[in-house]
C-alpha positions in Angstrom: 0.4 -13.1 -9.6 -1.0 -14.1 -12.9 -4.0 -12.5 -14.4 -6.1 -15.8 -13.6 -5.3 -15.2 -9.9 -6.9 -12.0 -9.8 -9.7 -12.5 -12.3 -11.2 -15.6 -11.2 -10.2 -16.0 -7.0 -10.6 -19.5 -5.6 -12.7 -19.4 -2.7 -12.1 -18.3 0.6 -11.1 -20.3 3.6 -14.3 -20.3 5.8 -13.9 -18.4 9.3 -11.5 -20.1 12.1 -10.1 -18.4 14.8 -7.0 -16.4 14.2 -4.6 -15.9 17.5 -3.8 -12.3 18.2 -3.9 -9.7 21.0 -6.7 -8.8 23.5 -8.1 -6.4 20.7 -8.1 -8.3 17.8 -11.6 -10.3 17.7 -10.4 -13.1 15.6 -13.1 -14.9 14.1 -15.6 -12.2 15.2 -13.9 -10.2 13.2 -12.9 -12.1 10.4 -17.0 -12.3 10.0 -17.5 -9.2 10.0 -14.8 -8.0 7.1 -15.8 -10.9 4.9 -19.8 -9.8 5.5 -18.5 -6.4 4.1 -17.2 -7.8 1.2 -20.4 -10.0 0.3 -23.2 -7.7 1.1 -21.3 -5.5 -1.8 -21.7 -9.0 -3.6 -17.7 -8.9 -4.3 -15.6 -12.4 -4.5 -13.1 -10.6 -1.9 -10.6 -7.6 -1.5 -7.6 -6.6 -3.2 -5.1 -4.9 -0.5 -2.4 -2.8 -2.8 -0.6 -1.7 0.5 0.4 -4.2 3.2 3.9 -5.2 4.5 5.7 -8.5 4.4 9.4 -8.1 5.5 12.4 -10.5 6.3 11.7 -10.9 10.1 14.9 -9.0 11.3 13.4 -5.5 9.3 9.8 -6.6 10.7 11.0 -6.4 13.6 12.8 -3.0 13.2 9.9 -1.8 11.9 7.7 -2.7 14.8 10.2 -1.1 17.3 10.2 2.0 15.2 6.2 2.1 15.9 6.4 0.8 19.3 8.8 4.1 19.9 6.4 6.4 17.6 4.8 8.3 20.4 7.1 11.2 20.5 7.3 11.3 16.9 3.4 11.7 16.0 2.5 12.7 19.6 0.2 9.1 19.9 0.4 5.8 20.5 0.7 3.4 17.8 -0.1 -0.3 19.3 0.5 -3.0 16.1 -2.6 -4.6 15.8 -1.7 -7.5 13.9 1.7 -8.7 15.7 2.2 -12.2 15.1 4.7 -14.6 12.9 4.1 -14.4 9.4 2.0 -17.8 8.7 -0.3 -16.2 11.5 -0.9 -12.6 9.5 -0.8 -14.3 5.9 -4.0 -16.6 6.9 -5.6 -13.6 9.0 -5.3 -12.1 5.0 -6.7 -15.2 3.6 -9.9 -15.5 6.6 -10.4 -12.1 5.5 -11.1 -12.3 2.0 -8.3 -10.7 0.4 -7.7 -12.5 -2.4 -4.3 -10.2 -3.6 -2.1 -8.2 -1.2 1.4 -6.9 -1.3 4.7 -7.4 0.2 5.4 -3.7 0.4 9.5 -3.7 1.2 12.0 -0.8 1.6 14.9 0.0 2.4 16.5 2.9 4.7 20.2 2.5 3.5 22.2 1.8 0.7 23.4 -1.8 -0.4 20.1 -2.6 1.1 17.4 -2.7 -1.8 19.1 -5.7 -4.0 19.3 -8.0 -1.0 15.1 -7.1 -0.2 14.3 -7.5 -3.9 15.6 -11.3 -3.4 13.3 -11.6 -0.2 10.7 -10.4 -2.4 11.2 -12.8 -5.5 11.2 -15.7 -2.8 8.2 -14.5 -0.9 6.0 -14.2 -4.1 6.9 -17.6 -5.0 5.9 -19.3 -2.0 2.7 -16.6 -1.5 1.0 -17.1 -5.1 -1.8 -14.7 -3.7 1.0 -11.7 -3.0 1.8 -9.8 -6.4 5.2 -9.5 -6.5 7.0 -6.6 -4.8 10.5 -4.9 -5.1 12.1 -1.5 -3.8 14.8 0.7 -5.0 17.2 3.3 -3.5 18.9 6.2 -5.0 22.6 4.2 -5.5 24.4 3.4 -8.5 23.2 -0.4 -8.9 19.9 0.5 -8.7 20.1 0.8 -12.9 21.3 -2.9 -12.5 19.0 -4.9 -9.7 15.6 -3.3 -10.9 15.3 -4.5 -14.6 16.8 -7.5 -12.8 13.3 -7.2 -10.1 11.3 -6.8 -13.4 12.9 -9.8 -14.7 12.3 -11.7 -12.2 8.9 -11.2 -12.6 8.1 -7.8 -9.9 4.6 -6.4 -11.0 5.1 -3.2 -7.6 7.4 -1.4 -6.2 7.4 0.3 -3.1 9.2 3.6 -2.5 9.4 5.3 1.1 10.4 8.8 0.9 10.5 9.6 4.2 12.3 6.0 5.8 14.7 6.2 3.1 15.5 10.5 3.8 16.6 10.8 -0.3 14.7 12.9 -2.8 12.7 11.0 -5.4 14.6 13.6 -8.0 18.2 12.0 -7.0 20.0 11.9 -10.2 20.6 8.6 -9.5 16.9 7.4 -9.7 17.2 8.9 -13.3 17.9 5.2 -14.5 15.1 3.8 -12.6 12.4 6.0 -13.1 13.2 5.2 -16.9 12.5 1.7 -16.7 9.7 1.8 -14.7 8.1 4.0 -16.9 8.8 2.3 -19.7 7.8 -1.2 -18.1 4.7 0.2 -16.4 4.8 -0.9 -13.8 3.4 0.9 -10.5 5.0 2.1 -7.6 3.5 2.6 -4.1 5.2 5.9 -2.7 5.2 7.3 0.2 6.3 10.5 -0.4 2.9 12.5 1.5 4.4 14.4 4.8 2.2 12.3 7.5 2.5 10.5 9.9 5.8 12.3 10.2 7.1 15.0 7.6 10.5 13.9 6.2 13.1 16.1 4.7 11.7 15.5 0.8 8.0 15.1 1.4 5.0 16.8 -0.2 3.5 17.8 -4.0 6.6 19.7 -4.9 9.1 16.7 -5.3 6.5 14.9 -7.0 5.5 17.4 -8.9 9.0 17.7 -10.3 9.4 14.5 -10.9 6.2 13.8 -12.7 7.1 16.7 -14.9 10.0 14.8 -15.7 8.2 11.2 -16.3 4.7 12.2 -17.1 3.8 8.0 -17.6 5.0 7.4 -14.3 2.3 5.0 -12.8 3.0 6.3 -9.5 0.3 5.4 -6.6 0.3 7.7 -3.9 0.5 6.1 -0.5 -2.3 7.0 2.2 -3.9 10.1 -0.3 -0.8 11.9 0.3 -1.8 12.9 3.9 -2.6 15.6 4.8 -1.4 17.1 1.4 -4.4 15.7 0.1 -5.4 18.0 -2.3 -2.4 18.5 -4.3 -1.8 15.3 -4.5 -5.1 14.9 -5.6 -4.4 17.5 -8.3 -1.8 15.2 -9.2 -3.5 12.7 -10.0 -5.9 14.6 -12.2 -3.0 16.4 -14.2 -1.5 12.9 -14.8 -3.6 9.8 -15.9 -1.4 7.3 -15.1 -1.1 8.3 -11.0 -3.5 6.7 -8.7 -3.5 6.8 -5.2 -3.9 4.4 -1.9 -6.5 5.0 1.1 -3.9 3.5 3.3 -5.2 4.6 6.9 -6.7 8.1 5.7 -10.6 8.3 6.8 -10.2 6.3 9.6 -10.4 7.8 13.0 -7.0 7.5 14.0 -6.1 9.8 10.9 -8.9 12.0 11.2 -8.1 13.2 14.5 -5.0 14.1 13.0 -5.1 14.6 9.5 -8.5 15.1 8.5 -9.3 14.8 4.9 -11.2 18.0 3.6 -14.7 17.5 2.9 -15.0 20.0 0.2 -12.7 17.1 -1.9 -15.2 14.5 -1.4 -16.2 15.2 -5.1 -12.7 14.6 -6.7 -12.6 11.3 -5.1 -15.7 10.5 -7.0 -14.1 11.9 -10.5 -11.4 9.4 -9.7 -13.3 6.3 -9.0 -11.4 4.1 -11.4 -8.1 5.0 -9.8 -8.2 5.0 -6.1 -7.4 1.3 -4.8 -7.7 0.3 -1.7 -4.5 -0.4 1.4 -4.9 -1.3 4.7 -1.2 -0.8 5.8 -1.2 -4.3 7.3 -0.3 -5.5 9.7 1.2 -2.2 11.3 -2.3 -0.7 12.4 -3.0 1.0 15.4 -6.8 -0.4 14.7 -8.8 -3.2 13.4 -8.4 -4.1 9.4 -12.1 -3.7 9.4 -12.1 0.3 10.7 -9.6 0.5 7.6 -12.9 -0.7 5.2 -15.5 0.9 7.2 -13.9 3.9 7.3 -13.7 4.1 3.0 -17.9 3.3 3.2 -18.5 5.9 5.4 -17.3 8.8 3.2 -21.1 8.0 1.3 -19.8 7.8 -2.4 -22.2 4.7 -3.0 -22.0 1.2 -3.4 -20.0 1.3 -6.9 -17.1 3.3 -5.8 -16.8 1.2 -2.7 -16.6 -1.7 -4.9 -14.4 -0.3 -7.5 -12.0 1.1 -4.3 -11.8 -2.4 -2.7 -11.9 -5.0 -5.3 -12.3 -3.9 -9.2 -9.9 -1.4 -9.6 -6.8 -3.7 -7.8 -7.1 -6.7 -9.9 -7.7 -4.9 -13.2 -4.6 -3.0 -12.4 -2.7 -6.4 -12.0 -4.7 -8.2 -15.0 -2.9 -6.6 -17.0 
């Protein structure tokens, strides 16, 4: 995605219906999210956190959830299960004029062959800013300035899928030339929906004491370690994080975000963006926008949350 792409959006496709299951709306709902958007008087979204995967690990990935219930002790239906043509113009109804291809892996001798994915999906998905993984393995040093070569502007990292600690020795390399290249990395390193064996503020911690330019973006506020990842993020200028499902009511029931914090989210207008976790939602992309409105921070911060502050990240 070039800086044009984000800067000045060509217009949005005008509502059709969208096939999906009984709870998806379609174009009912497609009106709706697009009527958030331009009542803010926005040209669109920007989506920093939603997942576009070789079919085969989509797939994997949707039987993970489909099992999920004894895991997180709920149901998690997938919202937005259809073939990817079907999910990239539900994007494209709704307004978002960039998104992400958020990829990871869960094994070694995995991450190179996603990265490829990734280059060919950005090519063919001009609206998707190009995304890349890593994993702790010795040829990580090689394929990611190879990603960044190839023209990645995100990576994702998945702490608790890939079970390795984001202070591996052998993400020493990596780290390195991401911080050097700035580019950011979407991390899920929080300890919801599921704690993993190296989630939580204290890896990060250590590692951002390590590589203070890090432009890391922490994935769903680092629920439900929300404040010290929020601490984080004030210690550190260059760590922003992602409202992927936190405030909606499927999190809140769960992992409710402190109100006593609502002011720090304010001090950190210009670096919260705004994720939907697409299409693997257990509810409706517009409870994911509603649900950032409702915390009352004003029109501004909604604005900056949901549009400004995702393509003058990728402007750049």
């Amino acid at each position: 995605m070039s800086p044009a792409d984000v800067s000045e959006p060509t217009d949005v496709p005008e509502p059709t219906d969208v096939p999906g299951p009984s709870d998806f709306s379609g174009s009912t709902e497609i009106a709706a999210v697009r009527a958030f958007w331009q009542d803010l008087r926005l040209q669109g979204l920007f989506d920093v956190h939603t997942h576009f995967m070789p079919k085969n690990v989509m797939d994997k990935v949707w039987a993970y959830f489909d099992g999920a219930g004894p895991l997180t002790g709920m149901a998690w239906p997938i919202t937005y299960r259809h073939d990817e043509d079907v999910r990239l113009n539900t994007l494209r109804q709704f307004g978002v004029r960039g998104f992400t291809s958020m990829i990871y892996p869960h094994k070694p001798d995995m991450a190179a062959w996603l990265d490829s994915w990734g280059t060919q999906f950005a090519q063919r998905t001009p609206d998707c800013v190009h995304t890349a993984t890593f994993y702790p393995e010795e040829s990580a040093a090689t394929y990611v300035p190879a990603a960044l070569a190839e023209g990645a502007r995100i990576f994702k990292s998945h702490i608790q899928v890939g079970n390795y600690s984001p202070n591996d020795p052998l993400l020493d390399p990596v780290w390195g030339i991401i911080e050097d290249a700035s580019v950011p990395v979407v991390i899920h390193c929080g300890s919801g929906p599921s704690p993993g064996t190296h989630t939580g503020p204290g890896p990060i911690a250590e590692l951002l004491a390590r590589f203070p330019r890090l432009p890391l973006i922490i994935a769903h506020m680092g629920m439900p370690e929300y404040q010290a990842f929020l601490e984080l993020a004030e210690r550190y200028p260059d760590v922003r994080l992602d409202t992927t499902m936190a405030f909606t009511d499927f999190a809140e029931a769960s992992w409710p975000f402190p109100p006593a914090e609502k002011p720090r989210l304010l001090d950190l207008q210009d670096r919260i963006l705004f994720g939907s976790d697409f299409p693997n939602i257990p509810y409706s992309y517009l409870d994911a926008l509603t649900a950032v409105q409702r915390l009352d921070l004003g029109d501004d911060w909604v604005r900056d949350v949901c549009y400004h502050n995702g393509t003058r990240l990728f402007a750049r």
